[in-house]
N, CA, C and O of each residue as an XYZ file, in Angstrom:
288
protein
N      -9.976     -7.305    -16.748
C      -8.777     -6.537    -16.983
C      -9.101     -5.355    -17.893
O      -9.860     -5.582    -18.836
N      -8.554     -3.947    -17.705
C      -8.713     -3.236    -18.680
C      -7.848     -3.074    -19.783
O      -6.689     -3.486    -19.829
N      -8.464     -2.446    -20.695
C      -7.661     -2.102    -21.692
C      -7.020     -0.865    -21.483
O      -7.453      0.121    -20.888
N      -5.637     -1.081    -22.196
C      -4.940      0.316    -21.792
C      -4.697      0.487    -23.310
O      -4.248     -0.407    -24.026
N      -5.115      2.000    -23.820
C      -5.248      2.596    -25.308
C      -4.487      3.713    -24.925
O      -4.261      4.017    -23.754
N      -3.970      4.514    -26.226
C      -3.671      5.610    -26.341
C      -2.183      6.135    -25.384
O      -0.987      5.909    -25.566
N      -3.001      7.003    -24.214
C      -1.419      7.359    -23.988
C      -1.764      7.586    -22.602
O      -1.385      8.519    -21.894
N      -2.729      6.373    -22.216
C      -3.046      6.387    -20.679
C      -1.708      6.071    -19.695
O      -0.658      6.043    -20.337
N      -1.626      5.929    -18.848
C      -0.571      6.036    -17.422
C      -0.716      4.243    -17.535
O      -1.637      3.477    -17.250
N       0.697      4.027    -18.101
C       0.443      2.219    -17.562
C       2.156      2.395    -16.551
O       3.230      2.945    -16.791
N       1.587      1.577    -15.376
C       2.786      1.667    -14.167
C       4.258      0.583    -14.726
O       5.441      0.740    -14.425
N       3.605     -0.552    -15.659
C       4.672     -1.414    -15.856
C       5.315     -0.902    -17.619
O       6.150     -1.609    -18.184
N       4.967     -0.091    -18.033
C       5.389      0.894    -19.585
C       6.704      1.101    -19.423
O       7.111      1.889    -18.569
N       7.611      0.344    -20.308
C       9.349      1.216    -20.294
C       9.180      2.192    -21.059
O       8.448      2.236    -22.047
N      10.263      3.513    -20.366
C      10.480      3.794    -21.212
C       9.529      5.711    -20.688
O       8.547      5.604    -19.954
N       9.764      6.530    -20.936
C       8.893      7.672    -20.869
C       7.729      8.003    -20.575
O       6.899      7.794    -21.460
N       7.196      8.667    -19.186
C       5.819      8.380    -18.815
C       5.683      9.743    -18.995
O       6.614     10.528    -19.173
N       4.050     10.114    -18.926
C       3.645     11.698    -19.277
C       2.625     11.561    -18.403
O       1.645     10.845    -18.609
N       2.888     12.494    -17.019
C       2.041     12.782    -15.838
C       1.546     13.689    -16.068
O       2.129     14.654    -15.573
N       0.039     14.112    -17.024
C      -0.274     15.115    -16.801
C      -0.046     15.586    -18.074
O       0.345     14.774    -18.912
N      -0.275     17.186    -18.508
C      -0.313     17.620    -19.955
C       0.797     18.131    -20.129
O       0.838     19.349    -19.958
N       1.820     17.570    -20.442
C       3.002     17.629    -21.253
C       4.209     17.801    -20.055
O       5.268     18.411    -20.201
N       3.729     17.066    -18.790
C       4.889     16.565    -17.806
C       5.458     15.280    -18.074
O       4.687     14.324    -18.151
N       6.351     15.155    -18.186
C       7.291     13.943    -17.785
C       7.528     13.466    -16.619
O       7.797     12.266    -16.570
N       7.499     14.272    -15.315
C       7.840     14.117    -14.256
C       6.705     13.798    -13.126
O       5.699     14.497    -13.241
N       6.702     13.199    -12.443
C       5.763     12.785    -11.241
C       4.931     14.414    -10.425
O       3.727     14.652    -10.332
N       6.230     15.362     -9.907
C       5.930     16.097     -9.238
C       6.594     17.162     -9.426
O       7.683     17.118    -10.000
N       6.026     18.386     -8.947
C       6.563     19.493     -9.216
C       7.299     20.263     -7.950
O       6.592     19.739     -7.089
N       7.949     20.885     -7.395
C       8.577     20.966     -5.855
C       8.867     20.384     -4.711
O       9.911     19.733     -4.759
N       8.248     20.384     -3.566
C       8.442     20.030     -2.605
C       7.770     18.883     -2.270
O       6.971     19.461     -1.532
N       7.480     17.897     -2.212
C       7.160     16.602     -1.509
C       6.395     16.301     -0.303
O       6.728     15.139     -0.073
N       5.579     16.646      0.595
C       4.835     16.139      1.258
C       5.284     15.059      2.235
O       4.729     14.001      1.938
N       5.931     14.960      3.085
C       6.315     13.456      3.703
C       5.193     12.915      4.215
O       5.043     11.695      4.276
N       4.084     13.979      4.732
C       3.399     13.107      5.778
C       2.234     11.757      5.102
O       1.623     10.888      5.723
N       2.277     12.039      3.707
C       1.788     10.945      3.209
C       2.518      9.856      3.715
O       2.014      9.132      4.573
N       3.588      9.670      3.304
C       4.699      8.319      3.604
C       4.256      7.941      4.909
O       3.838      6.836      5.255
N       4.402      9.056      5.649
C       4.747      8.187      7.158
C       2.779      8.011      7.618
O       2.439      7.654      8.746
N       2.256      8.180      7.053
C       1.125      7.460      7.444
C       0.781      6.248      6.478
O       0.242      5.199      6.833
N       1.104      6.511      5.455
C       1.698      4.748      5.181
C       2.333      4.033      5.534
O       2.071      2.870      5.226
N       3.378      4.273      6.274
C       4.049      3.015      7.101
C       3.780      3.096      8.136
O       4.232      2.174      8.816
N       3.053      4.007      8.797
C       2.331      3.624      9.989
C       1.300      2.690      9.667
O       1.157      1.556     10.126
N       0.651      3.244      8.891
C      -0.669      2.002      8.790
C       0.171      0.562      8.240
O      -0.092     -0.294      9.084
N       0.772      0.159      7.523
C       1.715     -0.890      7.104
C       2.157     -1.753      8.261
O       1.985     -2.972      8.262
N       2.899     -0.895      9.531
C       3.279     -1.206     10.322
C       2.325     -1.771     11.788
O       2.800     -2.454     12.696
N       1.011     -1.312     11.709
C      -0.155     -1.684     12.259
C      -0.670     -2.809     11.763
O      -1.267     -3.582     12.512
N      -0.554     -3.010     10.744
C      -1.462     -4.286      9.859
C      -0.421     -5.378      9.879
O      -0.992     -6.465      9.967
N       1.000     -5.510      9.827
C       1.801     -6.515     10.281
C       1.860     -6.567     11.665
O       1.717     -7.745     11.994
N       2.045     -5.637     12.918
C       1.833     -5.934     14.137
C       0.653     -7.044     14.150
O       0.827     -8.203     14.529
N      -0.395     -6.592     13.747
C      -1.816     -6.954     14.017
C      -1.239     -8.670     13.173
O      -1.506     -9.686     13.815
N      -0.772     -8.773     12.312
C      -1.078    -10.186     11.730
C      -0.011    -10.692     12.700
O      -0.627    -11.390     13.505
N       1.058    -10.686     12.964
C       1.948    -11.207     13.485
C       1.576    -11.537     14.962
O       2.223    -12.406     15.547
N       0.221    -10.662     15.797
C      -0.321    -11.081     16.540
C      -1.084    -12.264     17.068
O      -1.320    -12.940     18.070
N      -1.340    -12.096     15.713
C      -2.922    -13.112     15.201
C      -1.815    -14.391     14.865
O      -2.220    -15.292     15.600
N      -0.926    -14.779     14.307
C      -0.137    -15.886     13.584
C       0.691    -16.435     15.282
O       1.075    -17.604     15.317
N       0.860    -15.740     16.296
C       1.462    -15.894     17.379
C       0.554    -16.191     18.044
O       0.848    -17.270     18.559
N      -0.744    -15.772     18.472
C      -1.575    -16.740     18.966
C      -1.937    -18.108     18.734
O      -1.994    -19.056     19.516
N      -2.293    -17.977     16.858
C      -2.919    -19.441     16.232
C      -1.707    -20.070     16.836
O      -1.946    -20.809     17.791
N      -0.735    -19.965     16.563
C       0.884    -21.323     17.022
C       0.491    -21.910     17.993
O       0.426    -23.138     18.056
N      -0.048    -20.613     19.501
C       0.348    -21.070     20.765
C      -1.120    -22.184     20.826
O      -1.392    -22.975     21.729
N      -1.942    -21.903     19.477
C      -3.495    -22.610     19.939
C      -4.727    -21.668     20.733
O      -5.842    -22.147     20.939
N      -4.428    -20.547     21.059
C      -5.376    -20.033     21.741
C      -6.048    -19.619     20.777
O      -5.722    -18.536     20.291
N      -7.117    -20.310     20.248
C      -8.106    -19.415     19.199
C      -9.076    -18.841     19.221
O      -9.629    -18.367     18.228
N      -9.653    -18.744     20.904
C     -10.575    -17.452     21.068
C      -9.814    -16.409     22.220
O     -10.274    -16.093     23.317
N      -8.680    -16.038     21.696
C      -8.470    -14.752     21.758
C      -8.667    -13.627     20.633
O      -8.783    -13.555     19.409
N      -8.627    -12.542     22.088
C      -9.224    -11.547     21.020
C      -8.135    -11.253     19.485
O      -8.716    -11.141     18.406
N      -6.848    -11.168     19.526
C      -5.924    -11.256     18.584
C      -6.638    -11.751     17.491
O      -6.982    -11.030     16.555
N      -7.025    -13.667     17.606
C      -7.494    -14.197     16.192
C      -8.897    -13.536     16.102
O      -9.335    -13.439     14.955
N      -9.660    -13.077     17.083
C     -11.023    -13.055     16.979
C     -10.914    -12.118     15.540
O     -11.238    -12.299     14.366
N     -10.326    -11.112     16.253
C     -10.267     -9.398     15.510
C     -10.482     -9.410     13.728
O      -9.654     -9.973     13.011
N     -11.301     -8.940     13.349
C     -11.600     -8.664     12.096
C     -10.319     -7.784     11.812
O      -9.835     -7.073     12.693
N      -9.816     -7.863     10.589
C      -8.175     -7.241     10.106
C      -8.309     -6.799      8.852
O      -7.575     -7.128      7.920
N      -9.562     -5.788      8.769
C      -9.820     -4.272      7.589
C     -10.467     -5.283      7.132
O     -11.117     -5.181      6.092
């Protein structure tokens, strides 16, 4: 575990965070979506993919490719 000193970025800290040299705030203008939506694309790939794999093991088929598949 590390140590958190001084006036490093801790995510679970109440209370006033400082992003940066003398920001308070996360971001400055406009926002970017396409980060997001390739996070829940990939999110949404990696539960397809398990929910694949958990629907095979049930039915018993365990050399399909579903369970075979290495999953990241």
């Amino acid at each position: 575990m590390q140590q958190i000193t001084g006036r490093q970025f801790n995510p679970y800290s109440a209370g006033r965070k400082m992003y940066g040299v003398g920001r308070d705030f996360p971001t400055i203008g406009m926002v970017d979506k396409s980060g997001y939506r390739m996070r829940d694309a990939q999110a949404r790939a990696r539960k397809n993919a398990l929910l694949r794999r958990l629907n095979a093991l049930k039915q018993g088929k365990i050399m399909q490719p579903d369970v075979l598949r290495r999953l990241g």
